[in-house]
N, C-alpha and C positions, 0 to 999 in steps of 0.2 A: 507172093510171087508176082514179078512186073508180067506175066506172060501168062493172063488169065484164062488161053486153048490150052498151052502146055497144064498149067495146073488143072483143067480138065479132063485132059488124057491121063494123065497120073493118075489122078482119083478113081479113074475106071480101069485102071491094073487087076484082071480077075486073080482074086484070090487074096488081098493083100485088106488086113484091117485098117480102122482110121489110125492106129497110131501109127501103123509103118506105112501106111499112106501118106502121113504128113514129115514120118522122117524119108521117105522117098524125094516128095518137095523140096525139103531142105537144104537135100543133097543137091538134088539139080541146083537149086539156086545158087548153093556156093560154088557147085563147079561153074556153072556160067557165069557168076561174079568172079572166078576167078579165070575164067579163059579170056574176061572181056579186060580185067586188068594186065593180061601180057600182051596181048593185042594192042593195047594201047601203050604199052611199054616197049613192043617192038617199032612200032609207026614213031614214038623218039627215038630210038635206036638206043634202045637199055633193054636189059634182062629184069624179066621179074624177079 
């Protein structure tokens, strides 16, 4: 994860094991990899 507070907060999710702690991560990251490619898809003026 580029956003090495966020994957700290994560981790400390009460209640949550390391594997669904690391598919927790995961998820974040793609959704932020993918909010950051329509973002940048809107600033050319395209749809993701």
């Amino acid at each position: 994860m580029k956003n090495p507070v966020l994957a700290q907060r994560l981790r400390e999710v009460d209640g949550l094991g390391r594997h669904d702690q690391q598919i927790l991560i995961e998820m974040v990251d793609a959704l932020l990899a993918r909010s950051q490619a329509e973002n940048v898809a809107l600033r050319r003026g395209k749809t993701a």
